[in-house]
KOLVO-607209 format. One record per residue (C-alpha): x, y, z; residue number from 1. Coordinates in steps of 0.5 Angstrom, whole numbers, plus 500, padded with zeros to 3 digits. Each point is the difference from the previous one (the first is absolute). Layout:
// KOLVO-607209
{{X, Y, Z}, NUM}
...
// end
This chain:
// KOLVO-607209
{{500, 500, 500}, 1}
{{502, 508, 498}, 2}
{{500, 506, 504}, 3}
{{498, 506, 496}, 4}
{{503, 506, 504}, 5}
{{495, 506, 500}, 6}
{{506, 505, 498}, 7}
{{500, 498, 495}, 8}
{{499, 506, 497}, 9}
{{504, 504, 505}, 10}
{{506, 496, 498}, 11}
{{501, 503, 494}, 12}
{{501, 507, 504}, 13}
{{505, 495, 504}, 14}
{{507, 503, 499}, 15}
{{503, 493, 497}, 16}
{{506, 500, 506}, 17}
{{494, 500, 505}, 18}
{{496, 495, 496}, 19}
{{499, 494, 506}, 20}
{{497, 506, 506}, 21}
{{493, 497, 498}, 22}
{{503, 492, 501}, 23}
{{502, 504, 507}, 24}
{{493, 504, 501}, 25}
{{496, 493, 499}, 26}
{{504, 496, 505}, 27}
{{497, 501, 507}, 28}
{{507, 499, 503}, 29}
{{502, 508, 499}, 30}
{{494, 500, 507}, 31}
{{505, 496, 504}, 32}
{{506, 501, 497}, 33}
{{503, 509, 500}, 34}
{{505, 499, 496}, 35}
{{494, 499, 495}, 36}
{{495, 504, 502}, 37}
{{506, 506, 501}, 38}
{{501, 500, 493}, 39}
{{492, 503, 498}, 40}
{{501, 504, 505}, 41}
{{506, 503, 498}, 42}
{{497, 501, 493}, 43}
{{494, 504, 503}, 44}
{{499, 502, 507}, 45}
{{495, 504, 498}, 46}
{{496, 496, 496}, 47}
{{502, 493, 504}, 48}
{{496, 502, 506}, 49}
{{495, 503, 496}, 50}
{{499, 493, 497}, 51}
{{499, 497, 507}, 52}
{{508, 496, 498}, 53}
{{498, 497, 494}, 54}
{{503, 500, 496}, 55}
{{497, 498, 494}, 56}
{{496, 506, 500}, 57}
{{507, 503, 502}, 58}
{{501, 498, 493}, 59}
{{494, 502, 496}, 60}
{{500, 507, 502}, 61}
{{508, 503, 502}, 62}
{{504, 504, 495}, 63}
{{506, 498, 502}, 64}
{{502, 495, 496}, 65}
{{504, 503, 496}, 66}
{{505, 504, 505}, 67}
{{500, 493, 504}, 68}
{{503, 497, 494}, 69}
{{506, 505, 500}, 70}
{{501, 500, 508}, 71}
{{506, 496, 501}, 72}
{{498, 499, 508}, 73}
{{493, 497, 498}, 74}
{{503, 496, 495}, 75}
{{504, 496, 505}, 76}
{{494, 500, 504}, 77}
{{496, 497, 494}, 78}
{{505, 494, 500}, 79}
{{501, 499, 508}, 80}
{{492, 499, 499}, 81}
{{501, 496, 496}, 82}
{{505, 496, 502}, 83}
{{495, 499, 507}, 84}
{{494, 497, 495}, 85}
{{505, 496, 496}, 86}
{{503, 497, 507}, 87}
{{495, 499, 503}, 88}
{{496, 497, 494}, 89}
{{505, 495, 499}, 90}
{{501, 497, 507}, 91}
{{499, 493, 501}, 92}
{{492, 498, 501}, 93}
{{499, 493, 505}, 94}
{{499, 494, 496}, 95}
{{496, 496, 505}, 96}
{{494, 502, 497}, 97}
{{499, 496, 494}, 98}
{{495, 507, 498}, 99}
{{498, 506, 503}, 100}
{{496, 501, 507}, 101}
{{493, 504, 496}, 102}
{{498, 505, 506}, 103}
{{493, 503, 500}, 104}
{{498, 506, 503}, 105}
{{494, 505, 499}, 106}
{{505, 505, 501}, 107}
{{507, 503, 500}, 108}
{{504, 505, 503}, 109}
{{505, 501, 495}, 110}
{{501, 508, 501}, 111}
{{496, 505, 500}, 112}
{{500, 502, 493}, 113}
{{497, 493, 498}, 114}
{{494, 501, 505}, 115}
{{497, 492, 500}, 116}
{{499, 499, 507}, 117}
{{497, 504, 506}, 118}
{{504, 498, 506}, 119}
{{504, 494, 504}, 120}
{{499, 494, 496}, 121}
{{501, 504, 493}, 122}
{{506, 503, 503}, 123}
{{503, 493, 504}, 124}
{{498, 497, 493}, 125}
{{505, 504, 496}, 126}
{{505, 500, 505}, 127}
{{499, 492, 500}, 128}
{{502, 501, 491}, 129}
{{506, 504, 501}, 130}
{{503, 495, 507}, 131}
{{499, 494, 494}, 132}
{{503, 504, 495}, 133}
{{506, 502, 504}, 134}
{{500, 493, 502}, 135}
{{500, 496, 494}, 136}
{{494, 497, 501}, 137}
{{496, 499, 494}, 138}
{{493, 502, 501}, 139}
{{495, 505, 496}, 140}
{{494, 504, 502}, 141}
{{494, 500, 498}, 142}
{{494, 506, 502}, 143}
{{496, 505, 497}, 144}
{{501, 506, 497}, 145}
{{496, 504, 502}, 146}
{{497, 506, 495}, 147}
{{498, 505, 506}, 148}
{{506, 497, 505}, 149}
{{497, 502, 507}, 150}
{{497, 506, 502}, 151}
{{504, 506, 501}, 152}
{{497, 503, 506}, 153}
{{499, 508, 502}, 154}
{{498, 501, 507}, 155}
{{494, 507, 501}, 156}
{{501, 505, 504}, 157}
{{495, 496, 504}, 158}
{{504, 493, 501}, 159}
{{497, 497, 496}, 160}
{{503, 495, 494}, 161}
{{498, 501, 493}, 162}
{{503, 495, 496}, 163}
{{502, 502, 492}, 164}
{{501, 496, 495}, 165}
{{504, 501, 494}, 166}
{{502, 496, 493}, 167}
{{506, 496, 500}, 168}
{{503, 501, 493}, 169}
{{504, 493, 500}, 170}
{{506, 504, 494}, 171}
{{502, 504, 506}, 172}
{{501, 494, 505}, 173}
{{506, 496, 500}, 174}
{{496, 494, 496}, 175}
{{499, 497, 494}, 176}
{{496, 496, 496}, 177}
{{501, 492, 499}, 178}
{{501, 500, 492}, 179}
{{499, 493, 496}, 180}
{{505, 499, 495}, 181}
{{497, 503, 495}, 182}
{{501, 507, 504}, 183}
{{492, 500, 502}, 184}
{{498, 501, 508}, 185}
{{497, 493, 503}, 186}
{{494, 499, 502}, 187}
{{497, 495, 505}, 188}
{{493, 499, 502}, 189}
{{496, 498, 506}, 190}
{{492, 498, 501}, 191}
{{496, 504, 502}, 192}
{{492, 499, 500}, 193}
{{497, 499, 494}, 194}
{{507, 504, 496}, 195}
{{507, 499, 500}, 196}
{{505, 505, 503}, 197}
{{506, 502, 495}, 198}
{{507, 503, 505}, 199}
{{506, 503, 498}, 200}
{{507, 498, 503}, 201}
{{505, 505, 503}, 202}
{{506, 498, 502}, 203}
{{505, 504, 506}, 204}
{{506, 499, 500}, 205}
{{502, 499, 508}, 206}
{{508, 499, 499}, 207}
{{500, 492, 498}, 208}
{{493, 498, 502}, 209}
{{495, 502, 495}, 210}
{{492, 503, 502}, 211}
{{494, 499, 496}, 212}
{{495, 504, 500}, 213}
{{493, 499, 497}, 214}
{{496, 505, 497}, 215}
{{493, 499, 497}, 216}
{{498, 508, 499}, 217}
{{502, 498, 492}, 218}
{{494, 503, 494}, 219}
{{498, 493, 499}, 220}
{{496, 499, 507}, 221}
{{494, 503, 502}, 222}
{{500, 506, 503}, 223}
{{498, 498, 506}, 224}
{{506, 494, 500}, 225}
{{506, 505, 499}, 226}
{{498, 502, 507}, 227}
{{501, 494, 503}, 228}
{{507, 501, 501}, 229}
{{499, 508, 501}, 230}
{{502, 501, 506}, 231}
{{503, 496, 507}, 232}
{{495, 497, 505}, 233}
{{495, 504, 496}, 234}
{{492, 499, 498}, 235}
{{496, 494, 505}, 236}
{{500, 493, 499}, 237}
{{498, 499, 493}, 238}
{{506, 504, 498}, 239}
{{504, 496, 506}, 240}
{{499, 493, 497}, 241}
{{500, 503, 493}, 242}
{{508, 502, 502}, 243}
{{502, 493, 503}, 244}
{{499, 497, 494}, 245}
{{504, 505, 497}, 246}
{{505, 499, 505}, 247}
{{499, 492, 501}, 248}
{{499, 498, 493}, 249}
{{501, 505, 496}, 250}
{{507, 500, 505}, 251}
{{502, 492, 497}, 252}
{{498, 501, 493}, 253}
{{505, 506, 499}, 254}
{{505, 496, 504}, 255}
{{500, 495, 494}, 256}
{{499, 504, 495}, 257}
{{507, 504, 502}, 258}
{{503, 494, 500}, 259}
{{500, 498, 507}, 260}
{{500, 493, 504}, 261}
{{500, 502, 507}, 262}
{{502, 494, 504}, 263}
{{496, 504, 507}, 264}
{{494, 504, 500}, 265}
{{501, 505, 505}, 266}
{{493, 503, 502}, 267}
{{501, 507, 505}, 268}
{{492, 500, 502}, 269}
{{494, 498, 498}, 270}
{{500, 503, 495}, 271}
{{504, 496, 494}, 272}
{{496, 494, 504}, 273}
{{496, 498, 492}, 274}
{{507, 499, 498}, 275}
{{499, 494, 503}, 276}
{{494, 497, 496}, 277}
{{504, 502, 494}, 278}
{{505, 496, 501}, 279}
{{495, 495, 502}, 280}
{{498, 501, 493}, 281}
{{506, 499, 496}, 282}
{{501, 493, 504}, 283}
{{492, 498, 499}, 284}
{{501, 502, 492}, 285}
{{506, 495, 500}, 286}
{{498, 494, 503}, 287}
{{499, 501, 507}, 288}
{{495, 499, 504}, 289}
{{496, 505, 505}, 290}
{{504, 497, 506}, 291}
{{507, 500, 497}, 292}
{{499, 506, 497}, 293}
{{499, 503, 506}, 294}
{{505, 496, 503}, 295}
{{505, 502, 495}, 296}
{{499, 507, 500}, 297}
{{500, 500, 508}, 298}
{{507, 496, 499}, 299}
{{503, 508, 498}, 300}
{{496, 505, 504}, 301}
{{502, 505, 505}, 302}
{{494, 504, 503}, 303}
{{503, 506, 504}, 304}
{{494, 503, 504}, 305}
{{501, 507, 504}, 306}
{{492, 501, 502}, 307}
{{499, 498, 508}, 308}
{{492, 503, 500}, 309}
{{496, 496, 498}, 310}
{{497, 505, 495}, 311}
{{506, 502, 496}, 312}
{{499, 493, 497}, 313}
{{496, 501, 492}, 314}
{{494, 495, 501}, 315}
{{495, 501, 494}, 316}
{{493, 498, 500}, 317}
{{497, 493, 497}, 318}
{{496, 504, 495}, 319}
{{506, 504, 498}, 320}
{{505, 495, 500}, 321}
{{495, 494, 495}, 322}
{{499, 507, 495}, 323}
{{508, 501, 499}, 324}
{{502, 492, 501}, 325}
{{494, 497, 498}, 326}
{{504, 496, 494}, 327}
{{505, 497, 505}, 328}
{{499, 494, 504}, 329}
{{501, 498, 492}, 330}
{{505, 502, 498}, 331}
{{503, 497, 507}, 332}
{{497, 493, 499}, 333}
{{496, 501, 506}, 334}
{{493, 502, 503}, 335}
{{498, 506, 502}, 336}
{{500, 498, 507}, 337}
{{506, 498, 498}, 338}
{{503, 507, 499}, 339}
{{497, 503, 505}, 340}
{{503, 496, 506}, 341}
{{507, 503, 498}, 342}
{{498, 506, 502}, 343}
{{496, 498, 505}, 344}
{{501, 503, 508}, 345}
{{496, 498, 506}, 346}
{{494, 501, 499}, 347}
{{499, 506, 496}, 348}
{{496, 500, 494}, 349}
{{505, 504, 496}, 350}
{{506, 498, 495}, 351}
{{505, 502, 505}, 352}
{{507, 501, 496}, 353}
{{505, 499, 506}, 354}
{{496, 493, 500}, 355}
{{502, 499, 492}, 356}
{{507, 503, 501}, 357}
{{501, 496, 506}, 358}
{{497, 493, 497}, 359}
{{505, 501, 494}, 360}
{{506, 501, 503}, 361}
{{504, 494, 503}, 362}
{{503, 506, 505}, 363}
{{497, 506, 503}, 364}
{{504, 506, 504}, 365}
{{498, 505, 505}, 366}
{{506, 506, 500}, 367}
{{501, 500, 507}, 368}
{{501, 495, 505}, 369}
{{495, 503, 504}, 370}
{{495, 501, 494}, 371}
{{501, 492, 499}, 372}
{{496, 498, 506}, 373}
{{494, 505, 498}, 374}
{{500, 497, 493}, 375}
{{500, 493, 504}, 376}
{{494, 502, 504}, 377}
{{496, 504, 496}, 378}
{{501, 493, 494}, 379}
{{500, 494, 505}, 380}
{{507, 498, 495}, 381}
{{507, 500, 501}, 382}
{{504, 505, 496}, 383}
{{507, 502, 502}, 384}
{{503, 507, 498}, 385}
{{505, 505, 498}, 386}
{{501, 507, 501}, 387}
{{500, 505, 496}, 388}
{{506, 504, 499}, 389}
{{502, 506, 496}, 390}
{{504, 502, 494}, 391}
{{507, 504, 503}, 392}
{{502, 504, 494}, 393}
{{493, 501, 499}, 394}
{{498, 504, 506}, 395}
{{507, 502, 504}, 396}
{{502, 508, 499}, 397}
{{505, 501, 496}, 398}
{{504, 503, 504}, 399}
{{500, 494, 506}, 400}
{{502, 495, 494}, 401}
{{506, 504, 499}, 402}
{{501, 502, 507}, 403}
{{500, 492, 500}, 404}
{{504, 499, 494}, 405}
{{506, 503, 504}, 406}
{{500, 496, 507}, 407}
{{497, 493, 497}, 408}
{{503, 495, 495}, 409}
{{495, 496, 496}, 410}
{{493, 502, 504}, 411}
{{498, 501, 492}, 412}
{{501, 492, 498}, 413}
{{498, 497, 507}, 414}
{{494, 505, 503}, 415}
{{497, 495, 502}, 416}
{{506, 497, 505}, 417}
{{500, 503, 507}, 418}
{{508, 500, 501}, 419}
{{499, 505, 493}, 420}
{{498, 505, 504}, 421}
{{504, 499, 506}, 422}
{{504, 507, 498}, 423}
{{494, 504, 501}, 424}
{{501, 500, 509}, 425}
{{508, 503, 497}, 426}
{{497, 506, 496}, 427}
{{501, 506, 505}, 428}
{{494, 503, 502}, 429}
{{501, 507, 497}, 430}
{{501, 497, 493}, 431}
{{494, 496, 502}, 432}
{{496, 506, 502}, 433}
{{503, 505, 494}, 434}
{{496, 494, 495}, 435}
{{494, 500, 504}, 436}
{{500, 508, 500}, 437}
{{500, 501, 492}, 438}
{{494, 495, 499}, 439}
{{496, 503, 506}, 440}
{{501, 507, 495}, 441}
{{499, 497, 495}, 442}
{{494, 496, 502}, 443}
{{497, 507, 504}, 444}
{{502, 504, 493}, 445}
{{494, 495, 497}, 446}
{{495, 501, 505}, 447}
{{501, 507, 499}, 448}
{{499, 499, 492}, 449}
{{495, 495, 500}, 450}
{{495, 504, 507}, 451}
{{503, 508, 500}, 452}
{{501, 499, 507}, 453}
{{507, 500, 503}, 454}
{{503, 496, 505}, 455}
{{505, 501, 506}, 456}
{{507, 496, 497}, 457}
{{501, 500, 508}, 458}
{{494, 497, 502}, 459}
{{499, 493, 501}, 460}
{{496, 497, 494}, 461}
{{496, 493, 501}, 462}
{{498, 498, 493}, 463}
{{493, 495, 498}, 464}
{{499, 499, 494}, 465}
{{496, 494, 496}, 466}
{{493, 499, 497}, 467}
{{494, 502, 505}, 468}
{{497, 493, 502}, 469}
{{496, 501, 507}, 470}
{{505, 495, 503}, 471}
{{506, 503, 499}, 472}
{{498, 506, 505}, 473}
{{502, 506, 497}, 474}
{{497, 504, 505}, 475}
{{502, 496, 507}, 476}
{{504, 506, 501}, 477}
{{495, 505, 501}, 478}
{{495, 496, 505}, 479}
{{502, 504, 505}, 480}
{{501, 508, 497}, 481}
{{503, 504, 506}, 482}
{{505, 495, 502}, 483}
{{502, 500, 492}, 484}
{{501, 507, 500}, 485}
{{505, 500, 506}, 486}
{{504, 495, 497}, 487}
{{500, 504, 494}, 488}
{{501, 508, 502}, 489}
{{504, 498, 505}, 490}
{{504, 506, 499}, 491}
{{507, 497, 502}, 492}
{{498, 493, 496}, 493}
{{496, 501, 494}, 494}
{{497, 495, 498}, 495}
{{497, 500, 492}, 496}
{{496, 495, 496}, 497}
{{500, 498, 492}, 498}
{{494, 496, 498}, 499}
{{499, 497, 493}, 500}
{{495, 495, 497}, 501}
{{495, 498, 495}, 502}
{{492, 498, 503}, 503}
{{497, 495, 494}, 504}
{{494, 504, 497}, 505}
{{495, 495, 504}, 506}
{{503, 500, 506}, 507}
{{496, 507, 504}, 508}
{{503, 498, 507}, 509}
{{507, 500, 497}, 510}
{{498, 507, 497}, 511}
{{498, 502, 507}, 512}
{{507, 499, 503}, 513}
{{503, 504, 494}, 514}
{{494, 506, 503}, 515}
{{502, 499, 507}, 516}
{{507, 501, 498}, 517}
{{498, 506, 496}, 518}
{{498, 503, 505}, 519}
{{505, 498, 506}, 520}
{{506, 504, 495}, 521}
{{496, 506, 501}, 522}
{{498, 499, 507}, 523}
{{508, 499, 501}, 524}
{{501, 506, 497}, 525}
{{506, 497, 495}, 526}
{{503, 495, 505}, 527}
{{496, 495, 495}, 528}
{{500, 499, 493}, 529}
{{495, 497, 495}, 530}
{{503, 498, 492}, 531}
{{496, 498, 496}, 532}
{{501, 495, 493}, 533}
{{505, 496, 504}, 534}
{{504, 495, 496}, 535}
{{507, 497, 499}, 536}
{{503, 507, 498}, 537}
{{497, 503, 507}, 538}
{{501, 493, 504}, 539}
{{508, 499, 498}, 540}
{{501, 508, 502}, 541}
{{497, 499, 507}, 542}
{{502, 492, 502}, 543}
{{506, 504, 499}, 544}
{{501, 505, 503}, 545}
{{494, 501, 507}, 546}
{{504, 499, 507}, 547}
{{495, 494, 502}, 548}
{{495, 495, 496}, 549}
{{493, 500, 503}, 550}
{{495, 493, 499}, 551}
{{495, 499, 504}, 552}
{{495, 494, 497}, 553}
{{495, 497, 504}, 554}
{{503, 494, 502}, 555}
{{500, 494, 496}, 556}
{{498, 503, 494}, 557}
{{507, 503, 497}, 558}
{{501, 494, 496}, 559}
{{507, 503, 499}, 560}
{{502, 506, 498}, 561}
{{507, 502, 497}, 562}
{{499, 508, 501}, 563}
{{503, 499, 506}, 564}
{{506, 496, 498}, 565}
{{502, 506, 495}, 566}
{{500, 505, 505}, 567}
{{505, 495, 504}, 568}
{{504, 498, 494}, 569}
{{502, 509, 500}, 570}
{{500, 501, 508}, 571}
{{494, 501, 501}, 572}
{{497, 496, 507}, 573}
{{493, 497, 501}, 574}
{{495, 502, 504}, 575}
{{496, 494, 499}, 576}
{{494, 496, 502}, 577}
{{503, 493, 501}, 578}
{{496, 497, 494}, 579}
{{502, 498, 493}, 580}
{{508, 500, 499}, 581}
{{502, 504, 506}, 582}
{{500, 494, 507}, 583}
{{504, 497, 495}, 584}
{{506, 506, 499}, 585}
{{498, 504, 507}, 586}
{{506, 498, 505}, 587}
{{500, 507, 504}, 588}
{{505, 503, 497}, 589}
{{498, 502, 493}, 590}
{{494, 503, 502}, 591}
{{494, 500, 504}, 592}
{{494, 495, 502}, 593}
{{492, 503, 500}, 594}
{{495, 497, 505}, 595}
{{500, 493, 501}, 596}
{{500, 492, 497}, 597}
{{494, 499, 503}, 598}
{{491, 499, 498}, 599}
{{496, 506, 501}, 600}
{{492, 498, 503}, 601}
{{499, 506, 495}, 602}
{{503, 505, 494}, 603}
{{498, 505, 506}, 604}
{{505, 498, 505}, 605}
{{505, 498, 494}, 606}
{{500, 508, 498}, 607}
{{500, 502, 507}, 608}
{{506, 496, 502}, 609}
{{504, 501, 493}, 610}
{{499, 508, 501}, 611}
{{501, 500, 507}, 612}
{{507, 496, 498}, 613}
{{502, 504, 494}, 614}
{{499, 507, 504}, 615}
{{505, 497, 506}, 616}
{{505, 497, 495}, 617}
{{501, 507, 496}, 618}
{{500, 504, 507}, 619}
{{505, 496, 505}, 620}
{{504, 496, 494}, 621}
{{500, 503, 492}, 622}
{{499, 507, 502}, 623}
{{506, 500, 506}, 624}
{{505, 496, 495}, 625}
{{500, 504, 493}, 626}
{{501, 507, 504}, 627}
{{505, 497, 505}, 628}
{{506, 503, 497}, 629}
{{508, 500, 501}, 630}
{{504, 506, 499}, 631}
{{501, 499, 493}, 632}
{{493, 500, 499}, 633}
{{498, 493, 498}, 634}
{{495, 496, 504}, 635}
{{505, 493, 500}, 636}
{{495, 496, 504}, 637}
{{496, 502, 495}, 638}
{{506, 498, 494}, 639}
{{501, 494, 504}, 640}
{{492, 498, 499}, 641}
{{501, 502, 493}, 642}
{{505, 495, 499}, 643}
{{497, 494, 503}, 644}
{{493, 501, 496}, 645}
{{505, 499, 494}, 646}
{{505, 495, 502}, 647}
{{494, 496, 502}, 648}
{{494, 500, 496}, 649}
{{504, 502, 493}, 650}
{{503, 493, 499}, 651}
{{493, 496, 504}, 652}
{{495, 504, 495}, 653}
{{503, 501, 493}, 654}
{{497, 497, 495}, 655}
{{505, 496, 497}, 656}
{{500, 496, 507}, 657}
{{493, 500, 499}, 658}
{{501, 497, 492}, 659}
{{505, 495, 503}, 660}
{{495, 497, 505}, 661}
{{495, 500, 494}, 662}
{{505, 496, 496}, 663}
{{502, 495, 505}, 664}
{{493, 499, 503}, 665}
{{495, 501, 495}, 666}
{{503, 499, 493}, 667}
{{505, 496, 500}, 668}
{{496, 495, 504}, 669}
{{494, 500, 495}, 670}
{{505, 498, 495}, 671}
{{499, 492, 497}, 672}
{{505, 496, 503}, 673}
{{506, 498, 497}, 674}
{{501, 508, 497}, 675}
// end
């Protein structure tokens, strides 16, 4: 299969000295690799932040090609770019896996440029890509290109969230489409009721793991059918099934016809559940029987799931799943009833797809030691866990990676060791500090940008920042207003907020946190600030650069988390609940501990207890520590918190650990014997 590259056009106007910067621009590396991403914003500063550091519209638009052309210093930098792509492009892949592991997500977070994903999973999704790609992993995603991506969100004078939603135009992405050998765009088709539904495949380059994406916003399809992959978690259930049989279906029909043979499925939720029944069918139109379909495909599934509450989990309707379904106990060599039981759960009288992806599956994953025995509980069925990790290069501030480059050997190439990171505890306080100092300004230089209100560089600064779920809390801090307000306008000890995060348009509650915020920044009188559109672009500058990470869910309910494990990797300590990844990185030294690893008789009780032990945490721990200062200025028991948050959970919560403990525990596993 081809790639048409959609400059096409533009590269005619590419001085033929620079003629390989769009195969720079189409691979995603130049997110994690500066070296790369250096060279765009080199070309065009101006215009690369304008585009939101992307540089295929950076290439569409800049007038400095030209003179790009003649600047000696460029033209080195050009070829040191491209040195980086063609090494890392080169390195050796694992050969244990006779194909590649297919990774199946209704969302990925890339960067922000490419907006398909709307929080955590998308974004662990894509870290889960690059960590395999640094690896030699083979694997290839498969997800939706959504037309309208997520919405982008304004917030009104009066708090409230309007969601705007805008048209993606794909040849201003760093996409391109599938091509057959006649140089035609692919085409697949999925069946929908009464009508076969046609989709396009786009292909992301995410270093050496390739990303396909499924389009059905294509003339051929009905005007209400291109809608179905409009936008992310949008419409009601019809569009919801409508799209996880694009995902699921429509996901393993793309993967053969790119010319891939998957050796595992690796399904990250209930989402790409459907992609099972395919498989099944393939087996079934080849000779098999229902039941050693069934087993056959098992035999290669992993299903990961992320969702503790009970609702989180897609379950359709008998009605509504028998008009999207109705021709597929046939096509599986079964009966209705016979279908229907792989999707059973309890005694529910919906198709629940956690059901589907679990029966399909010949092991299932929490992604966190504690979420493992909620998922048990909840299932009635043992499953074992990994948790999740982030991608170092991905999320760390530029200025601590050099910082580390200089005091550490090898931390680059074994990110995931623990004796790795040893240096860490060796770096000097102020050095340490220095670094931490330049992202908080940075990070503050953005809340100014984004909110027009300034914040005091010297003030302790406690971000949250994630999506606007009820049971993540977002306004614990605020239960009791006037004991808030001493923390923050202590006039010795300051202490100020940046809050971030996105409400689903259909959930009101979560709409009513980000209004009670609202109207706490005002009552604060600055001390506490809301920014609005949160996505990657917001999340890296604030991991990197507030004083203190806060997260406060209701537990159990974190399945995970990785926000948290970000911040720590640059320095930043938790002040967490102990739910999610946290009891396993919390050692008393590289952060801080909320409330108690105990049941509540009520939500009621569990809030007022939380609040009452995060106010006491920030009074007699948080606040005291950061402005205790030694004569030099800089706060070392605070440094001293800021290295172990990074010596423990960089190595413990990266993602590459996190790929190595799939591919020893889960993938590998799913192999035949004797490969």
């Amino acid at each position: 299969m081809a790639l048409k590259c959609t400059l096409v056009s533009e590269e005619a106007r590419i001085p033929e000295t620079l003629s390989r910067l769009p195969e720079l621009a189409y691979n995603l590396l130049w997110s994690w690799r500066p070296e790369i991403s250096e060279l765009f914003a080199r070309l065009d500063g101006e215009l690369w932040e304008q585009s939101g550091h992307n540089p295929v519209l950076l290439l569409l638009h800049t007038r400095n090609l030209e003179a790009a052309a003649r600047d000696g210093g460029f033209l080195a930098a050009y070829e040191r770019a491209l040195e980086a792509l063609e090494g890392y492009l080169g390195a050796p892949i694992r050969g244990d896996l006779p194909g590649p592991v297919a990774y199946f997500s209704a969302e990925f977070g890339l960067h922000e440029s490419l907006p398909v994903y709307s929080g955590g999973l998308g974004v662990l999704a894509g870290d889960h890509l690059k960590s395999a790609s640094d690896l030699g992993v083979p694997m290839v995603g498969v997800g939706i290109l959504y037309s309208e991506g997520y919405f982008r969100q304004r917030i009104g004078p009066d708090g409230r969230q309007q969601e705007v939603y805008e048209a993606l135009d794909p040849g201003k992405l760093p996409v391109r489409p599938l091509l057959d050998d006649e140089g035609r765009e692919v085409r697949i088709e999925v069946g929908l009721p009464g009508r076969g539904l046609l989709l396009r495949i786009w292909r992301v380059e995410v270093g050496r793991v390739p990303l396909l994406l499924l389009d059905a916003n294509l003339p051929e399809n009905a005007p209400e059918d291109r809608r179905i992959t409009a936008r992310l978690y949008g419409g009601g259930p019809r569009t919801r099934i409508a799209q996880e049989l694009v995902l699921g279906v429509g996901g393993v029909r793309a993967l053969r016809a790119a010319g891939f043979s998957p050796a595992v499925f690796h399904m990250n939720e209930g989402h790409a559940a459907f992609s099972g029944l395919e498989r099944m069918r393939e087996f079934v139109l080849a000779g098999r029987s229902f039941e050693a379909a069934w087993e056959e495909a098992a035999s290669t599934g992993v299903f990961t799931t992320h969702t503790p509450v009970p609702a989180g989990h897609d379950a359709f309707p008998p009605e509504l799943f028998w008009e999207f379904m109705s021709g597929w106990p046939e096509k599986l060599g079964t009966s209705p009833e016979g279908l229907w039981a792989l999707g059973r759960a309890g005694a529910g009288d919906a198709f629940n797809m956690t059901a589907l992806a679990m029966n399909l599956s010949a092991a299932t994953n929490a992604v966190s030691a504690l979420h493992r025995g909620v998922t048990e509980k909840m299932w009635g069925r043992p499953v074992t866990h990994v948790t999740n990790g982030v991608h170092t290069e991905s999320w760390l501030a530029p200025r601590l990676a050099a910082l580390f480059d200089r005091y550490g050997r090898g931390w680059r190439v074994a990110v995931d060791d623990p004796e790795a990171w040893r240096f860490v505890r060796e770096i000097p306080a102020a050095e340490l500090w220095e670094a931490h100092v330049e992202a908080k300004r940075e990070a503050l230089a953005l809340v100014k940008r984004v909110s027009g209100r300034p914040l005091d560089p010297e003030a302790l600064t406690i971000g949250f920042a994630r999506r606007f779920a009820t049971y993540k809390r977002a306004t614990l801090l605020l239960r009791d207003p006037e004991r808030l307000r001493r923390i923050a306008e202590d006039p010795e000890r300051p202490v100020q907020f940046v809050f971030a995060g996105k409400a689903h348009p259909a959930d009101e509650p979560g709409k009513a946190f980000i209004r009670e915020l609202h109207g706490a920044a005002e009552a604060l009188g600055g001390r506490l600030v809301v920014l609005e559109d949160y996505d990657i672009g917001i999340a890296r500058y604030l991991v990197q650069g507030v004083d203190v990470w806060l997260n406060n869910p209701r537990r159990p309910l974190e399945a995970s988390g990785t926000s948290g494990q970000k911040a720590a990797l640059n320095g930043v300590p938790n002040l967490s609940v102990l739910d999610g990844w946290w009891p396993e990185a919390y050692n008393g030294r590289n952060g801080w501990a909320v409330g108690e690893e105990r049941e509540y008789a009520s939500e009621e009780e569990q809030d007022a207890v939380d609040a009452a032990a995060l106010y006491a945490a920030l009074e007699e721990e948080v606040v005291p520590l950061y402005y205790r200062r030694e004569k030099s200025g800089v706060p070392e028991g605070w440094v001293e918190v800021m290295r172990e948050a990074i010596a423990t959970v960089a190595p413990a919560f990266s993602a590459r650990r996190m790929v190595r403990d799939y591919l020893r525990g889960l993938y590998l596993p799913r192999l035949p014997k004797g490969l």
